[in-house]
PyMOL Python script that loads the backbone (N, CA, C, O; Angstrom):
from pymol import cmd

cmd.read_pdbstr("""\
ATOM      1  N   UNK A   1     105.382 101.900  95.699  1.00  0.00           N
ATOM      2  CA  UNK A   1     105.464 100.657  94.954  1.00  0.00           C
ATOM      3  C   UNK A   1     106.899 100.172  94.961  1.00  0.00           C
ATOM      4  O   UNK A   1     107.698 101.102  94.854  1.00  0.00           O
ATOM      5  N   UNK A   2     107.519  98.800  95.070  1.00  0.00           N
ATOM      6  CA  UNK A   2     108.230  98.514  94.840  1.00  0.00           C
ATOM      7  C   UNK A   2     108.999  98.507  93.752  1.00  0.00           C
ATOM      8  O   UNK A   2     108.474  98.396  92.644  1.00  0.00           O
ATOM      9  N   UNK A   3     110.610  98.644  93.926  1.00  0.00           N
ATOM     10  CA  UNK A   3     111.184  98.590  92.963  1.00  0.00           C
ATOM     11  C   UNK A   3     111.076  98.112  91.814  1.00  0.00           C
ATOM     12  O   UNK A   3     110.380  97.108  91.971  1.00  0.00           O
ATOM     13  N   UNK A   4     111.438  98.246  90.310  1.00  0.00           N
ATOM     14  CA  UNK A   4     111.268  97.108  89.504  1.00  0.00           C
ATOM     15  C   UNK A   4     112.525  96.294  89.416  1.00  0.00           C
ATOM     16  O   UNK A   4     113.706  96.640  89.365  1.00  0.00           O
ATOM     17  N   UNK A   5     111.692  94.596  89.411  1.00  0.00           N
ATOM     18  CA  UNK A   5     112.648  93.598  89.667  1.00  0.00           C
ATOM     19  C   UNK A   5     112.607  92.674  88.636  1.00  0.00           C
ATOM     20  O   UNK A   5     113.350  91.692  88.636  1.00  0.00           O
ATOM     21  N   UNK A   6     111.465  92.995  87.385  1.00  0.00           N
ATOM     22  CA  UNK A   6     111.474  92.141  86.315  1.00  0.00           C
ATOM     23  C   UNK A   6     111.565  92.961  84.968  1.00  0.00           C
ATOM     24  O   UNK A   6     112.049  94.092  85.018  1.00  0.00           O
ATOM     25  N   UNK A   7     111.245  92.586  84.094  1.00  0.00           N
ATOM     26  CA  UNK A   7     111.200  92.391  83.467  1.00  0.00           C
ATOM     27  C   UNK A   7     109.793  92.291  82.138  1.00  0.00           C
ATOM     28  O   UNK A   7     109.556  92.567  80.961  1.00  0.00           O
ATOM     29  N   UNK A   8     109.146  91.659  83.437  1.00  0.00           N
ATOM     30  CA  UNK A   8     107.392  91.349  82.809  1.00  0.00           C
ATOM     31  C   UNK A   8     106.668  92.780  82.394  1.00  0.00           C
ATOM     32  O   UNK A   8     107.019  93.903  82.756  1.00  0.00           O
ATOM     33  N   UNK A   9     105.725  92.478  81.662  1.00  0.00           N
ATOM     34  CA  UNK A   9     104.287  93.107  81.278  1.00  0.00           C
ATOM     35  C   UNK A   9     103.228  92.773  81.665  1.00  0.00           C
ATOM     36  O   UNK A   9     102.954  91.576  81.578  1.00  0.00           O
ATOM     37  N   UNK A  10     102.472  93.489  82.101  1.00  0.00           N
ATOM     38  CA  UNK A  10     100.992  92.980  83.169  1.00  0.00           C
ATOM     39  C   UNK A  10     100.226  92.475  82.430  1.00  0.00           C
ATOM     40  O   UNK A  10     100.195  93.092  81.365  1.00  0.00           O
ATOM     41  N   UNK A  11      99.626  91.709  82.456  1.00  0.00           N
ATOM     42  CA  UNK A  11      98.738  90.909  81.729  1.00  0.00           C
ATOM     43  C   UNK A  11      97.313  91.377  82.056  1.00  0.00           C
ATOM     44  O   UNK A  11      97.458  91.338  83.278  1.00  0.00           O
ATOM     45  N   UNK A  12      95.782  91.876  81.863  1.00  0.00           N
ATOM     46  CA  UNK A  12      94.684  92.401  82.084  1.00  0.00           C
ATOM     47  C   UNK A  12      94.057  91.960  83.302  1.00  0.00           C
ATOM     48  O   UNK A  12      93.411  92.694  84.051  1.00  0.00           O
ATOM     49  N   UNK A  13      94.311  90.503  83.502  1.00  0.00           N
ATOM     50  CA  UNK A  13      93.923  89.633  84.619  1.00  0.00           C
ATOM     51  C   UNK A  13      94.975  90.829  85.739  1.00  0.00           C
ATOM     52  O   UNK A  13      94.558  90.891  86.896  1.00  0.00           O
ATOM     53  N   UNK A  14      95.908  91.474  85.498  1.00  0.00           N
ATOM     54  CA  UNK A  14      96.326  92.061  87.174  1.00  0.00           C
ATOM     55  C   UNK A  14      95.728  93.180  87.909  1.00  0.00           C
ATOM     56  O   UNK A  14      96.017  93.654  89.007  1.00  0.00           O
ATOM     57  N   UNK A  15      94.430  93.631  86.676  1.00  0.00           N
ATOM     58  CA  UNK A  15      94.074  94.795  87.491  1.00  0.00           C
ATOM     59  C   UNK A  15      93.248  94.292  88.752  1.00  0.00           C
ATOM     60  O   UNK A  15      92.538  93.317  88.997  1.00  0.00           O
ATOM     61  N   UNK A  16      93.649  95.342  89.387  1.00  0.00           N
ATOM     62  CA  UNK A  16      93.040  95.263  91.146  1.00  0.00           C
ATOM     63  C   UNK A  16      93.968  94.510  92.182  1.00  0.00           C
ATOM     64  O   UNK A  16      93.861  94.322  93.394  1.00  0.00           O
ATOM     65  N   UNK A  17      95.057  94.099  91.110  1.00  0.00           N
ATOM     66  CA  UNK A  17      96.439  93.325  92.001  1.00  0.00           C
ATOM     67  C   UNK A  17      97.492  94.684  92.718  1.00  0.00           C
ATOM     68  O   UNK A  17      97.598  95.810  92.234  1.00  0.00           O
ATOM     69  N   UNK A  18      97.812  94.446  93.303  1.00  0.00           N
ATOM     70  CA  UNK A  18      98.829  95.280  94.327  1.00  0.00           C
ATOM     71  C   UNK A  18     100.419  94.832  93.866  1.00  0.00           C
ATOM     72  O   UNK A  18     101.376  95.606  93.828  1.00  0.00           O
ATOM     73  N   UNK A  19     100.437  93.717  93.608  1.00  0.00           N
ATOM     74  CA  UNK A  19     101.652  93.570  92.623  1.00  0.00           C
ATOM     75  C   UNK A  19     102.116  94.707  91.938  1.00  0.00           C
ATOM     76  O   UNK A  19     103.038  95.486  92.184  1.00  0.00           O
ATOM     77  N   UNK A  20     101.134  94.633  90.857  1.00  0.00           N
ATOM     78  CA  UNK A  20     101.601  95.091  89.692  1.00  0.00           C
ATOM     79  C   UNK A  20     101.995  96.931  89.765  1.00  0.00           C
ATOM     80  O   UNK A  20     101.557  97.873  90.425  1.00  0.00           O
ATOM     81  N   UNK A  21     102.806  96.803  88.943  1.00  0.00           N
ATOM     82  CA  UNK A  21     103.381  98.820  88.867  1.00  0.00           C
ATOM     83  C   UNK A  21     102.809  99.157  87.809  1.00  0.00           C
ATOM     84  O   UNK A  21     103.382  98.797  86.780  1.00  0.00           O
ATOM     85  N   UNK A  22     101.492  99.957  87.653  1.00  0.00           N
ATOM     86  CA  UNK A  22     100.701 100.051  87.159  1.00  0.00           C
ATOM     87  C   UNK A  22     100.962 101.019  86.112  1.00  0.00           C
ATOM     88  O   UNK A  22     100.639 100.833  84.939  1.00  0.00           O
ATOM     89  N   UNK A  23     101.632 102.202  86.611  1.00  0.00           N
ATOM     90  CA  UNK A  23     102.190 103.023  85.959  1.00  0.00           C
ATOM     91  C   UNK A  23     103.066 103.270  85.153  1.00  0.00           C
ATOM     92  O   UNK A  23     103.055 104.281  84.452  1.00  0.00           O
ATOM     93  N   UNK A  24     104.453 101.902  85.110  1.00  0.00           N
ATOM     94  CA  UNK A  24     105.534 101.282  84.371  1.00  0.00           C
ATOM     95  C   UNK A  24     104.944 100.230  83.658  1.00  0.00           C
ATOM     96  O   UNK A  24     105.551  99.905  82.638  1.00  0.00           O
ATOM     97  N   UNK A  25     103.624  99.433  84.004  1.00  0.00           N
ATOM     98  CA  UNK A  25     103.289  98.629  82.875  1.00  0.00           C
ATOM     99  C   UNK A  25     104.015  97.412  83.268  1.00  0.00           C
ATOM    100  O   UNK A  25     104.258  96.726  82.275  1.00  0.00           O
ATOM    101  N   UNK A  26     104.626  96.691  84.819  1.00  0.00           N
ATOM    102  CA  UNK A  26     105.115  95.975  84.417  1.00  0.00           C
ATOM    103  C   UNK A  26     104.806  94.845  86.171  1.00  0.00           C
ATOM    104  O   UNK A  26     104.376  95.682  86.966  1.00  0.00           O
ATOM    105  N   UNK A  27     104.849  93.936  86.655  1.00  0.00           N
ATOM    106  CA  UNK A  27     104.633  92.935  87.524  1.00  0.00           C
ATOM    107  C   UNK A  27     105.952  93.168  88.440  1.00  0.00           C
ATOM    108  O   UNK A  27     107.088  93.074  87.975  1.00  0.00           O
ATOM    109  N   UNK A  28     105.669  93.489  89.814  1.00  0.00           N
ATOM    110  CA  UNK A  28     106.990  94.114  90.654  1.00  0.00           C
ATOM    111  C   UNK A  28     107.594  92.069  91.672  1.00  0.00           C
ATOM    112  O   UNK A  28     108.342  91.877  92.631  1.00  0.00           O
ATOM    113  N   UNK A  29     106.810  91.084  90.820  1.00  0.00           N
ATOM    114  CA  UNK A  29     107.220  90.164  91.622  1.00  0.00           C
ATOM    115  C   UNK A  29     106.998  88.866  90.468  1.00  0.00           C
ATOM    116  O   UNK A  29     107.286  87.699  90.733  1.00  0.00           O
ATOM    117  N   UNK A  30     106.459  89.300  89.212  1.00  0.00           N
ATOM    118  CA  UNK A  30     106.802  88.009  88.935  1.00  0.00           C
ATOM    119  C   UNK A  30     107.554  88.075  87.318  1.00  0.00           C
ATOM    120  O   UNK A  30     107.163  89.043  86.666  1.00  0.00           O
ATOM    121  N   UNK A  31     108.411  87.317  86.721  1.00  0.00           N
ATOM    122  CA  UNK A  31     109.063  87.669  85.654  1.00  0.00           C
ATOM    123  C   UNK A  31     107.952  87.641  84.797  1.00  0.00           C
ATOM    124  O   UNK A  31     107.856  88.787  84.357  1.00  0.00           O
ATOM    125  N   UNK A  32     106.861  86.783  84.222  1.00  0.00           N
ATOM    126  CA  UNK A  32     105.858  86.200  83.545  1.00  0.00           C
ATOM    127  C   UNK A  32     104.464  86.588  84.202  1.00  0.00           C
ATOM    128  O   UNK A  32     103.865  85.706  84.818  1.00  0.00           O
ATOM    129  N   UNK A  33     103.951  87.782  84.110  1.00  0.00           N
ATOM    130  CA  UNK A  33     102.689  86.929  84.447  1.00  0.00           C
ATOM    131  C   UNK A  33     101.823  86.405  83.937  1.00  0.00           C
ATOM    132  O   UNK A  33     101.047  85.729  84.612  1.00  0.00           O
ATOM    133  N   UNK A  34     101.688  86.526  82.737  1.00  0.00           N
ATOM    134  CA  UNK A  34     100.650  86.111  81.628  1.00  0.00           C
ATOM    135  C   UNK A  34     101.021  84.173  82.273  1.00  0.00           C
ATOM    136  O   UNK A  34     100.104  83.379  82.063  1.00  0.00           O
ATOM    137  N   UNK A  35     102.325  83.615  82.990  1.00  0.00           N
ATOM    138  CA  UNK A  35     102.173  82.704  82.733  1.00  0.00           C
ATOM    139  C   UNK A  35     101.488  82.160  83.935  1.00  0.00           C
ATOM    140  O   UNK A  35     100.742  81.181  83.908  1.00  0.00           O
ATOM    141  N   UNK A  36     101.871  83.055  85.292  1.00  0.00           N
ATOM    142  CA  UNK A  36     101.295  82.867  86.294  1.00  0.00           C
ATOM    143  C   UNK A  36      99.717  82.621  86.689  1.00  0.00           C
ATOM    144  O   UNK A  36      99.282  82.238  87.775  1.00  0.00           O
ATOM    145  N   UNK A  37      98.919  82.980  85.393  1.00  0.00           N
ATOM    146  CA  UNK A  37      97.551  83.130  85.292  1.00  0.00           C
ATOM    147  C   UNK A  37      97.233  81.726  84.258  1.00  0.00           C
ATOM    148  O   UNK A  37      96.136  81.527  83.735  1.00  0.00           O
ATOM    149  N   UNK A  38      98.536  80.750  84.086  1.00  0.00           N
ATOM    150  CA  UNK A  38      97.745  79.657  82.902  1.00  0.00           C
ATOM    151  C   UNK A  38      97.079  78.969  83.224  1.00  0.00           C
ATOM    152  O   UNK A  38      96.615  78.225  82.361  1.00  0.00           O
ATOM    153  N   UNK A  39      96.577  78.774  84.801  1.00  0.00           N
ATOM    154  CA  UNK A  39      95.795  78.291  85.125  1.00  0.00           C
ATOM    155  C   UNK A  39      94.420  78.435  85.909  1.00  0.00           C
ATOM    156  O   UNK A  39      93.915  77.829  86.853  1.00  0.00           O
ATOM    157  N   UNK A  40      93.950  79.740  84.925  1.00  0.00           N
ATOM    158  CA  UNK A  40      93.139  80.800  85.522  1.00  0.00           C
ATOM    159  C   UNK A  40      93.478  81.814  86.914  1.00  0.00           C
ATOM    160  O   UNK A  40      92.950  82.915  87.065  1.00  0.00           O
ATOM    161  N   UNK A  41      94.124  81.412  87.549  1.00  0.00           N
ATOM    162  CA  UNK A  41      94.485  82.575  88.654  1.00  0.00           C
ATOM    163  C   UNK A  41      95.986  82.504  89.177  1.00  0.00           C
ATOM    164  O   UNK A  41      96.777  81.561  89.202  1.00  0.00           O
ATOM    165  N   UNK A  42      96.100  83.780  89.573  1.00  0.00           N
ATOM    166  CA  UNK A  42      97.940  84.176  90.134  1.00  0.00           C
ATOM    167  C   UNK A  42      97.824  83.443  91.628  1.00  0.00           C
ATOM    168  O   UNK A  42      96.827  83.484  92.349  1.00  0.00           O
ATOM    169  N   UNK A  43      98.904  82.858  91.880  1.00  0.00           N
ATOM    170  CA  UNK A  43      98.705  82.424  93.401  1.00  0.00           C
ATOM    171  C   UNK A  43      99.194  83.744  94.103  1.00  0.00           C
ATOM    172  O   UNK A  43      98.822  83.878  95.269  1.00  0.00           O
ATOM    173  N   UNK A  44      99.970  84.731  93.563  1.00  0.00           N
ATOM    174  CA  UNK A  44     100.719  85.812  93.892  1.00  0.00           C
ATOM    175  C   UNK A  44      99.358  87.101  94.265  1.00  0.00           C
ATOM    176  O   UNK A  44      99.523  87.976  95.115  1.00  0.00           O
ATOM    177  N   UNK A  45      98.199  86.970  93.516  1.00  0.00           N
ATOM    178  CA  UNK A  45      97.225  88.218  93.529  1.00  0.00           C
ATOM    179  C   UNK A  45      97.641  88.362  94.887  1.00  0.00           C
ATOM    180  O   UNK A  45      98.152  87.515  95.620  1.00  0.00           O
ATOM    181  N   UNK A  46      97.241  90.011  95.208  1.00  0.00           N
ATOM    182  CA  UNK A  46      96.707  90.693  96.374  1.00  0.00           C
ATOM    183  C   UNK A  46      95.702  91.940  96.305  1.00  0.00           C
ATOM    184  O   UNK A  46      96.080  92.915  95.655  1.00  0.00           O
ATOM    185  N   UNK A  47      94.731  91.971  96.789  1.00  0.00           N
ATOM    186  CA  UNK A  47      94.210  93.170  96.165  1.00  0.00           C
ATOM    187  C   UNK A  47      94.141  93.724  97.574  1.00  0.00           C
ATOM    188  O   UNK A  47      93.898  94.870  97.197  1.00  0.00           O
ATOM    189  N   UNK A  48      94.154  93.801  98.493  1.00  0.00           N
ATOM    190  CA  UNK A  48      93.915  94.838  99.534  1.00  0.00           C
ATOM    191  C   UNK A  48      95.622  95.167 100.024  1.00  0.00           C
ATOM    192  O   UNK A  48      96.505  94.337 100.240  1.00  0.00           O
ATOM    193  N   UNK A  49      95.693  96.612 100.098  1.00  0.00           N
ATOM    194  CA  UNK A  49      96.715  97.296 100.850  1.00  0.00           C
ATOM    195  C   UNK A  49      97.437  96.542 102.150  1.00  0.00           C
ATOM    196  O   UNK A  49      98.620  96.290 102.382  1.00  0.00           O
ATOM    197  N   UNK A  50      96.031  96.255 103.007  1.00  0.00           N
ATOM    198  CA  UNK A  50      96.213  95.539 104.416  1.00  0.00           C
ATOM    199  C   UNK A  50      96.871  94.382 104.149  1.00  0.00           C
ATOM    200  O   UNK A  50      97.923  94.064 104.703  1.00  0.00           O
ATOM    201  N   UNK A  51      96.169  93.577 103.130  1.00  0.00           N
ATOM    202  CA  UNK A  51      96.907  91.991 102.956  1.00  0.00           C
ATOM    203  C   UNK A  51      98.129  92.596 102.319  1.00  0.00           C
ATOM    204  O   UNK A  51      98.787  92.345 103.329  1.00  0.00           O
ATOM    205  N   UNK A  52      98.619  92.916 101.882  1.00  0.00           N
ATOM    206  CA  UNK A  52      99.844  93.423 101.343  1.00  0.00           C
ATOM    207  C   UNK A  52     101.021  93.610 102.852  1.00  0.00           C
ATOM    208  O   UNK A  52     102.098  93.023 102.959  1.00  0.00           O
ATOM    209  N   UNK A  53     100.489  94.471 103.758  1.00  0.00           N
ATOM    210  CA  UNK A  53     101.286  94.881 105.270  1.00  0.00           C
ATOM    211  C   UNK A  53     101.768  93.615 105.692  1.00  0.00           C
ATOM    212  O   UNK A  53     102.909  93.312 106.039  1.00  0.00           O
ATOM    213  N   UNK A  54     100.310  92.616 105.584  1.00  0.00           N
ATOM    214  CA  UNK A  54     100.038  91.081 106.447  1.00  0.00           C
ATOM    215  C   UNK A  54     101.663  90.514 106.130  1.00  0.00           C
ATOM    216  O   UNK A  54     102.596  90.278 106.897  1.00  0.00           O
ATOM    217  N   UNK A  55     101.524  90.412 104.554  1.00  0.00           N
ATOM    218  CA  UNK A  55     102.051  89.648 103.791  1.00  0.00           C
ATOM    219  C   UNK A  55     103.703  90.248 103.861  1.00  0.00           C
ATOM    220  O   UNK A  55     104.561  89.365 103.843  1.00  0.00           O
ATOM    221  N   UNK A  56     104.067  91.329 103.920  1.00  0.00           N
ATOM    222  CA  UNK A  56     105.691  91.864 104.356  1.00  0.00           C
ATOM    223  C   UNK A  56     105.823  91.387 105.961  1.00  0.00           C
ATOM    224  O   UNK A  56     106.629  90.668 106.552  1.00  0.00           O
ATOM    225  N   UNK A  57     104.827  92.021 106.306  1.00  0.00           N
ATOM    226  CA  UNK A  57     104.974  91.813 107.989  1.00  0.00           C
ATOM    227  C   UNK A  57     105.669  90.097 108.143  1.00  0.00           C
ATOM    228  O   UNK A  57     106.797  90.083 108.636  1.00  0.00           O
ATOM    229  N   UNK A  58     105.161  88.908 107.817  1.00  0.00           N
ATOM    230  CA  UNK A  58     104.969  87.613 107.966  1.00  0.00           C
ATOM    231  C   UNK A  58     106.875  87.679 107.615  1.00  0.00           C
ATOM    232  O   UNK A  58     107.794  87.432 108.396  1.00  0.00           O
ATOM    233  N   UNK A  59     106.939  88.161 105.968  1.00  0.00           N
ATOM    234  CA  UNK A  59     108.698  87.690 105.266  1.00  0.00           C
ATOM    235  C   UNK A  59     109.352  88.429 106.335  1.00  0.00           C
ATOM    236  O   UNK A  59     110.238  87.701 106.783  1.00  0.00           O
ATOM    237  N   UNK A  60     109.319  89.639 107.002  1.00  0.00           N
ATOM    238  CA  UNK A  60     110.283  90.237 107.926  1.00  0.00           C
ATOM    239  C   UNK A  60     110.227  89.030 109.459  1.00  0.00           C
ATOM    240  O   UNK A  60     111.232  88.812 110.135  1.00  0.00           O
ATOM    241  N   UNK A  61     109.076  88.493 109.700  1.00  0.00           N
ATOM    242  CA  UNK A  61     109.317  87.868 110.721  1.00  0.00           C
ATOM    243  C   UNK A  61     109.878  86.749 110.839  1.00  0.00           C
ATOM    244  O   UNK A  61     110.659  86.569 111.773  1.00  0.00           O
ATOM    245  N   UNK A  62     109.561  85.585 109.771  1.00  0.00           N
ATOM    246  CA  UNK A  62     110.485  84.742 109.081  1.00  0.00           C
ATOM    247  C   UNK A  62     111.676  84.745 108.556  1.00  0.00           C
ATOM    248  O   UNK A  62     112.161  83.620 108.435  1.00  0.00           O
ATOM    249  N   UNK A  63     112.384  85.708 108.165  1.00  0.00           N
ATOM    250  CA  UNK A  63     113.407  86.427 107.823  1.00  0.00           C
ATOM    251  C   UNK A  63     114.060  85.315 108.689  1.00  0.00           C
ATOM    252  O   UNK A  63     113.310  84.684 109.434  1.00  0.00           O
ATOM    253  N   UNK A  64     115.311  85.029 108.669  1.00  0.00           N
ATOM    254  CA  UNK A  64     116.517  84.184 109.356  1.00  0.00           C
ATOM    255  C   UNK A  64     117.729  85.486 109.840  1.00  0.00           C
ATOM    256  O   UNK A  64     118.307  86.291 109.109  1.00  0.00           O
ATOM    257  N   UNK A  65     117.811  85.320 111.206  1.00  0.00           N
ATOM    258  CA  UNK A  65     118.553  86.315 111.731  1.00  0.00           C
ATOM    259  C   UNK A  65     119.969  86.753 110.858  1.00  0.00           C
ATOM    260  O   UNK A  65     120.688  85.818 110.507  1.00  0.00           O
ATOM    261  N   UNK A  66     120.333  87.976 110.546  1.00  0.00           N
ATOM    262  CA  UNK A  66     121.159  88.256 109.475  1.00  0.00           C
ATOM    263  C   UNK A  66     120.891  88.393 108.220  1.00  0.00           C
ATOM    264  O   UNK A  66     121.680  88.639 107.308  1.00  0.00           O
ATOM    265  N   UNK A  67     119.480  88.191 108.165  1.00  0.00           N
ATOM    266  CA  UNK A  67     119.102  88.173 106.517  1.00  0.00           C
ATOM    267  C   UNK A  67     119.478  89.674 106.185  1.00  0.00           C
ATOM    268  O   UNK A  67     119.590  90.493 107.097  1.00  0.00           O
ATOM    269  N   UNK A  68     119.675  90.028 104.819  1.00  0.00           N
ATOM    270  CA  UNK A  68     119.281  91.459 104.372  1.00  0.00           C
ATOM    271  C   UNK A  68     117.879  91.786 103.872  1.00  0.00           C
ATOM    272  O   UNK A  68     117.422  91.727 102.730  1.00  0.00           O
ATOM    273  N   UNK A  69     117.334  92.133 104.986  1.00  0.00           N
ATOM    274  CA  UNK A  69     116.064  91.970 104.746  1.00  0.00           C
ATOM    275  C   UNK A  69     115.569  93.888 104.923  1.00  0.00           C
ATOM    276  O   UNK A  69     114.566  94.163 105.582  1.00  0.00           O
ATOM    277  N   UNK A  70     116.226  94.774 104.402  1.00  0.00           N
ATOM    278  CA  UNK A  70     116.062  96.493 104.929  1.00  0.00           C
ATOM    279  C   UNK A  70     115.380  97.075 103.876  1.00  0.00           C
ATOM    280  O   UNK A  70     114.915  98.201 104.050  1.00  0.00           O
ATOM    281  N   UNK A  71     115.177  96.281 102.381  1.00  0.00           N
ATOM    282  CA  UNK A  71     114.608  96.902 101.232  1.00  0.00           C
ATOM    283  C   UNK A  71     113.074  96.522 101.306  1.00  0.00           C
ATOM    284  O   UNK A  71     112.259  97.101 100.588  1.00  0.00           O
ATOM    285  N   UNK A  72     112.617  95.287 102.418  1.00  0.00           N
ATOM    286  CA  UNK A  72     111.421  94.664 102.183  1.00  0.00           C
ATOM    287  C   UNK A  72     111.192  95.385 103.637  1.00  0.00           C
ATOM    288  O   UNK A  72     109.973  95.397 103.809  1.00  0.00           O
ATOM    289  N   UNK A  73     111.713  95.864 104.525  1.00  0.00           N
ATOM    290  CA  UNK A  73     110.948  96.720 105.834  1.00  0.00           C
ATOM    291  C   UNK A  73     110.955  98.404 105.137  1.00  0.00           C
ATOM    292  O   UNK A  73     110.024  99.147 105.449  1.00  0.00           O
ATOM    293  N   UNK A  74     111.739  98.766 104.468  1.00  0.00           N
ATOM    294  CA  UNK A  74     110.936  99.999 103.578  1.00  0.00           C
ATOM    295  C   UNK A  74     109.861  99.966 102.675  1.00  0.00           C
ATOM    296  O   UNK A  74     109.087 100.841 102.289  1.00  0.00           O
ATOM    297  N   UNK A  75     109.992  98.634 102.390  1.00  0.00           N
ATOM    298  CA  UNK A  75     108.495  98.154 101.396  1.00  0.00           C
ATOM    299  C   UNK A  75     107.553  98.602 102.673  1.00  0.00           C
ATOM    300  O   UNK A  75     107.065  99.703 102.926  1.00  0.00           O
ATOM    301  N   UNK A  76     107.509  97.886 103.082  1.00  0.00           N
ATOM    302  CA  UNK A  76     106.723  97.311 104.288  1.00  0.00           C
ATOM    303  C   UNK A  76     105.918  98.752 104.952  1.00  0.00           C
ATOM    304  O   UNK A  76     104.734  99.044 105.122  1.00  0.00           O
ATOM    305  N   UNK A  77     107.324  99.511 105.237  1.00  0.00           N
ATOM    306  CA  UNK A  77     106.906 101.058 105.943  1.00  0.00           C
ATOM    307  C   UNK A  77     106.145 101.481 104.646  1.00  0.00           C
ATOM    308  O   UNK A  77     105.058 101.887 105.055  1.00  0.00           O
ATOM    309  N   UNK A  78     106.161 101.537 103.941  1.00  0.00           N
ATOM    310  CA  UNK A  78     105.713 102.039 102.371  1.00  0.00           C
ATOM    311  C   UNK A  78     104.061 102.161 102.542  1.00  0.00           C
ATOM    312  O   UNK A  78     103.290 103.121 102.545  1.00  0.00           O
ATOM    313  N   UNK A  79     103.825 100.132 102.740  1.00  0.00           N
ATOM    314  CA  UNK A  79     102.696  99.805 102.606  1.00  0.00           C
ATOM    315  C   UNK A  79     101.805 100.606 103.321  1.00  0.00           C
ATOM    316  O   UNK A  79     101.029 101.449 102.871  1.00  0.00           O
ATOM    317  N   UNK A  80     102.038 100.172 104.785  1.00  0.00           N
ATOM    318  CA  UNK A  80     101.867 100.662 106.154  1.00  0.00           C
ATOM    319  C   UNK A  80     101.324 102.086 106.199  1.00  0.00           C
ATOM    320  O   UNK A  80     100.278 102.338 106.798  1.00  0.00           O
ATOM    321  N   UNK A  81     101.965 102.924 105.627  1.00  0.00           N
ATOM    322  CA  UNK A  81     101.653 104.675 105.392  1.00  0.00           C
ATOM    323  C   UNK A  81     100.554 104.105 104.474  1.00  0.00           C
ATOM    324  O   UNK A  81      99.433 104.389 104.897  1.00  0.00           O
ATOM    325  N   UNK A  82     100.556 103.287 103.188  1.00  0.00           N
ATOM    326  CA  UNK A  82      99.260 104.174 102.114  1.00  0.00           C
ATOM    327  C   UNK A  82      98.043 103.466 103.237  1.00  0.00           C
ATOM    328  O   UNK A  82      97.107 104.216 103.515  1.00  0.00           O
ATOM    329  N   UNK A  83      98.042 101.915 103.937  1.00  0.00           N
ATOM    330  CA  UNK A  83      97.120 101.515 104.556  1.00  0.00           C
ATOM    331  C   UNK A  83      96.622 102.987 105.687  1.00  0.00           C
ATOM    332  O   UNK A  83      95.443 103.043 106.038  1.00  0.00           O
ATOM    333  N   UNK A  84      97.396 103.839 106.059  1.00  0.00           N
ATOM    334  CA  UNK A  84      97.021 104.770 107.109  1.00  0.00           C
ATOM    335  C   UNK A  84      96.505 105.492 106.529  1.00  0.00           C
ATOM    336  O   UNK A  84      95.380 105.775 106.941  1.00  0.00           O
ATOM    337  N   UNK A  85      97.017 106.226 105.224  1.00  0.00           N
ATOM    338  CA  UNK A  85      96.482 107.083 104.505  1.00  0.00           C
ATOM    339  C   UNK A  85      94.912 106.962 103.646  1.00  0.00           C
ATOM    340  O   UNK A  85      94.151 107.907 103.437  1.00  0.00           O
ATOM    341  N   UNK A  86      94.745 105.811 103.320  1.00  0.00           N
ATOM    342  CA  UNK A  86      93.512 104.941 102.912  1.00  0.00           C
ATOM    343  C   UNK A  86      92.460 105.147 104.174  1.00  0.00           C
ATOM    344  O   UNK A  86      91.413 105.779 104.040  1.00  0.00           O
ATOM    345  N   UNK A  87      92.859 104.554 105.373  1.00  0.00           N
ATOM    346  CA  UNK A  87      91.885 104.805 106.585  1.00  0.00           C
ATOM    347  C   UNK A  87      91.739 105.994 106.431  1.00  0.00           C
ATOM    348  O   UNK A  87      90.739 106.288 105.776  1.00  0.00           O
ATOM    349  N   UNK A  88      92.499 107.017 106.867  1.00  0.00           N
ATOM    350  CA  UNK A  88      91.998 108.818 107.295  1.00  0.00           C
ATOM    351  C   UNK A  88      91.400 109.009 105.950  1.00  0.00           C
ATOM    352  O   UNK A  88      90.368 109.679 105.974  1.00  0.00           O
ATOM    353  N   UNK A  89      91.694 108.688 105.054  1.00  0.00           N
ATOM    354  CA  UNK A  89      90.361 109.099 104.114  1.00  0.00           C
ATOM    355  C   UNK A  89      88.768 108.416 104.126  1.00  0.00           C
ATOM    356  O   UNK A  89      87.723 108.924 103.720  1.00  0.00           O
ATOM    357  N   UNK A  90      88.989 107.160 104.709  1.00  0.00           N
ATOM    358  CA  UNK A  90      87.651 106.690 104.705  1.00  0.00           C
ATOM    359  C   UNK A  90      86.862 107.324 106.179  1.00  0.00           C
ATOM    360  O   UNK A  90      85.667 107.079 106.350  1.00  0.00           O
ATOM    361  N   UNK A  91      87.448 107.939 106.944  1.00  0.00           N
ATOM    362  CA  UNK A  91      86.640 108.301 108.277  1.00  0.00           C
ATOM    363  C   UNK A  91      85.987 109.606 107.451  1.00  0.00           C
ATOM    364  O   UNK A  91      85.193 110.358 108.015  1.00  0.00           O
TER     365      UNK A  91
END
""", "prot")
cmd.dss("prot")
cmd.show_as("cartoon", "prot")
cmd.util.cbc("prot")
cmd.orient("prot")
């Protein structure tokens, strides 16, 4: 899971989100989420592992040459392993 970068408290609406640090109790991407949901849904949700890879994969490729972009390709490797680890358990 990613670092913590806020501040926030998960709001009930995040279970099954990949966001959220479930275990700290707290939203790894948005300061608010209770506010992110005022209009019935997070534009931020993710619930699958894979869309999670999709979704680093895309910011590393967009990235602008020189970015510091080395904390979001360890995310990324992060993801990548539990998505592998998820498969060899489902075979």
């Amino acid at each position: 899971m990613a670092k913590r970068t806020t501040n926030s408290k998960i709001v009930p609406q995040c279970d099954g989100c990949c966001l959220p640090d479930f275990s700290e109790g707290y939203c790894t991407a948005f300061q608010d989420p209770s506010y992110q949901w005022r209009n019935g849904e997070c534009w931020g949700r993710c619930e699958s592992p894979r869309e999670m890879v999709r979704r680093l994969e895309d910011i590393v490729a967009y990235a602008k040459p020189g970015a510091s972009i080395a904390t979001i390709r360890r995310e990324l490797e992060d993801w990548q392993e539990t998505v592998r680890v998820l498969e060899a358990e489902a075979i």
